[in-house]
Residue, then its C-alpha position, 0 to 999 in steps of 0.5 A: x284572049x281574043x274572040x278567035x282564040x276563045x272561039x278555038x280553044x272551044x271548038x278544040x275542046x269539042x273536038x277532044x269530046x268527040x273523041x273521047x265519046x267515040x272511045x267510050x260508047x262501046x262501054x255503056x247500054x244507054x244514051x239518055x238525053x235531056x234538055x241541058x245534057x247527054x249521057x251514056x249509061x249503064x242502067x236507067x230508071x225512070x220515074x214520072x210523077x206529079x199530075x198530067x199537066x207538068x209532070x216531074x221527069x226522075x231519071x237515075x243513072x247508074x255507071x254514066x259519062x257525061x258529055x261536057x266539056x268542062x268538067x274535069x271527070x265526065x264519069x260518074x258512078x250515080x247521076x239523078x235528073x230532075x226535068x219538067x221537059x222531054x227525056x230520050x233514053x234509049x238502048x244503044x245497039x250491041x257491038x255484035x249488030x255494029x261488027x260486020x264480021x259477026x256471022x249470025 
């Protein structure tokens, strides 16, 4: 297998992720990003412990899909991130403010 085989076979495999993630955002409440991964889920909890100077980022996912391409089984019913770095959680917007024809 060559460097253009490899390069292929990844770049189909992304394609297939982006796929399958357009399919199942509508399923989940949140979108939670950390340094080394990208989630959705449906419940989140955030804990911040440790002192001001490097605190301890505890999140706890409940009912999640995770965006990588190499795993086998990207949903998971239970997922704890341990981070010292930045995490975004945020509430992903309803199907009725993404349907253009709901009538408010």
């Amino acid at each position: 297998m060559n460097t253009d085989d490899l390069d292929n076979f990844e770049a189909e495999r992304e394609y297939k992720l982006a796929q399958e993630y357009q399919d199942v955002v509508g399923m989940f409440k949140y979108a939670v990003e950390t340094e080394r991964r990208f989630y959705l889920a449906n419940d989140v909890s955030v804990k911040v412990t440790g002192d001001s100077a490097r605190p301890l980022i505890e999140v706890e996912l409940t009912d999640a899909w995770v965006w990588d391409m190499y795993r086998k089984t990207r949903f998971i019913p239970t997922v704890k991130v341990l981070s010292f770095k930045d995490v975004n959680v945020e509430e992903l917007p309803s199907d009725d403010i993404l349907d253009p024809n709901v009538v408010i």
